[in-house]
C-alpha positions as CSV (number, residue, x, y, z in Angstrom):
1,X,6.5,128.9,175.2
2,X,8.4,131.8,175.8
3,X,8.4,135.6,175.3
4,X,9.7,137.4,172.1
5,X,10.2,141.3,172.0
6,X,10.4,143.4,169.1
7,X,11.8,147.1,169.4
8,X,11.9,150.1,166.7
9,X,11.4,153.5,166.3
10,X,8.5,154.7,164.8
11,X,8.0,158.1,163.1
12,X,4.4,159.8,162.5
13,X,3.7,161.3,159.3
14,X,4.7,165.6,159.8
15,X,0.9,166.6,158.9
16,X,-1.3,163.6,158.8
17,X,-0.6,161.2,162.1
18,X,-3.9,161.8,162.8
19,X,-6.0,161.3,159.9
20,X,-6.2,157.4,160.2
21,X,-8.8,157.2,156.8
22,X,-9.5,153.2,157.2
23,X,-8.7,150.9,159.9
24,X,-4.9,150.0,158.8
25,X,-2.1,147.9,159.9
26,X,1.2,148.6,160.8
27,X,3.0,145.2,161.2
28,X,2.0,141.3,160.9
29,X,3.5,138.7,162.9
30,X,3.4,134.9,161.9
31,X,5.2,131.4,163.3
32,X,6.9,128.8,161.3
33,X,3.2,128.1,159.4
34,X,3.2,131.1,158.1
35,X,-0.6,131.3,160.4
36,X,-0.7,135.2,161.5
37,X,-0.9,135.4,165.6
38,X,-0.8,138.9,166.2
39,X,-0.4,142.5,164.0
40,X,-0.6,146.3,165.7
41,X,-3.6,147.7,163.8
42,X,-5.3,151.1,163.4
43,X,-9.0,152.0,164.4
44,X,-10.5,154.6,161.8
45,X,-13.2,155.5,164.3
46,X,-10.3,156.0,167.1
47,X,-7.5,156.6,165.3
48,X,-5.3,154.8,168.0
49,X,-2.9,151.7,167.6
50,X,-3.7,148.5,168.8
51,X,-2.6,145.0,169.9
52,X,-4.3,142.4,168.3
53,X,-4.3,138.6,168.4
54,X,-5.6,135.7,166.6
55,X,-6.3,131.8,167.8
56,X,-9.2,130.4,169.0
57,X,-10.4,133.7,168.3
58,X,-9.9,137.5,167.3
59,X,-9.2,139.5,169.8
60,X,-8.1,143.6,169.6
61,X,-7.2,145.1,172.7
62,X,-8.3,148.7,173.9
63,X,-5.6,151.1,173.6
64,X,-4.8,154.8,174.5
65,X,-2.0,155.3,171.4
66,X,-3.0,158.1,169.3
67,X,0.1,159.4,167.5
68,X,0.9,163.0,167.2
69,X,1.6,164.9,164.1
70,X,6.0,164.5,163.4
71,X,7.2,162.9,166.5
72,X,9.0,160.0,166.7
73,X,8.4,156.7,169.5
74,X,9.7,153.8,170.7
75,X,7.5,150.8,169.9
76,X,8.4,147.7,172.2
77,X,6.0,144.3,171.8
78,X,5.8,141.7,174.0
79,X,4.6,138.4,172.1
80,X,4.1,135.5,174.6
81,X,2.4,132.2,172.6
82,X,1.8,129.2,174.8
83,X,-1.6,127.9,176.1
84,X,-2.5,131.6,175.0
85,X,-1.5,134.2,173.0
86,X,-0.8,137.9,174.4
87,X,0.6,141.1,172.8
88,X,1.7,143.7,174.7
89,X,2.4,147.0,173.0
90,X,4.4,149.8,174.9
91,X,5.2,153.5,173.4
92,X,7.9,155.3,175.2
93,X,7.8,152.5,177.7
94,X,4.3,153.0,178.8
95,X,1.6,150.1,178.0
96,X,-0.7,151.0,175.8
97,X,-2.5,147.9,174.1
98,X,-2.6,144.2,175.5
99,X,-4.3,141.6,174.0
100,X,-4.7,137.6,175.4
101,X,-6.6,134.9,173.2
102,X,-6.6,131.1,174.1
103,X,-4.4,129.3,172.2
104,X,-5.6,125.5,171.7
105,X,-4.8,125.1,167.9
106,X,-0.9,125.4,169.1
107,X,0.2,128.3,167.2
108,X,4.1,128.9,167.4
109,X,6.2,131.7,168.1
110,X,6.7,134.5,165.8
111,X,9.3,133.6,163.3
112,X,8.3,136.4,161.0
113,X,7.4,140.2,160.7
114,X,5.7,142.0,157.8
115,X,5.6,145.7,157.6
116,X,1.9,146.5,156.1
117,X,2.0,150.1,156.7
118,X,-1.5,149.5,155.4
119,X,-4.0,151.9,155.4
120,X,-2.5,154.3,158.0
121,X,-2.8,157.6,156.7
122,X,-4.8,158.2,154.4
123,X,-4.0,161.8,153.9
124,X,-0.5,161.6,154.3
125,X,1.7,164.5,153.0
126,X,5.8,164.2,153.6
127,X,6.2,167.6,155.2
């Protein structure tokens, strides 16, 4: 058990940050299994970021990210795994998306990170 933080800039496309086409995904995160435990995903309906965690079940969190159009953040996540699993997501130090989902099947820590950048803008022009 323990907690692990992951910290990076993130730049918004100039003229498209908010034209989320299809629900996308920014990152993946998975332990020493290679089992995914938690990603930041987009909503196409929303068009806001969100924590999201797998294990005994799928859970998304509600968030109140929506990126605007050429600026740039600071993403910080909070991973805790233990008897659950929670993702925090911070933007410019300010909570935006937490997620919690029991943990039973003993998931590990995050040992890996994949950068989807999946489905995020689907209009995206590099202005």
């Amino acid at each position: 058990t323990g907690d692990v933080w992951l910290s990076f800039r993130y730049r918004a496309p100039a003229n498209s940050a908010h034209l989320i086409s299809s629900s996308g995904v920014l990152l993946e995160l998975y332990d020493a299994n290679h089992t995914q435990i938690a990603r930041i995903r987009t909503d196409r309906d929303t068009e806001k970021y969100h924590a999201a965690v797998y294990g005994d079940s799928y859970v998304m969190g509600n968030s109140s990210f929506l990126a605007a159009t050429a600026l740039t953040y600071w993403f910080d996540i909070r991973i805790a795994v233990g008897a659950e699993i929670t993702m925090d997501l911070y933007v410019d130090g300010v909570l935006q998306s937490s997620a919690t989902t029991p943990n039973t099947g003993g998931m590990g820590m995050p040992v890996k990170c994949i950068w989807k950048n999946q489905g995020m803008h689907g209009h995206y022009t590099n202005t």
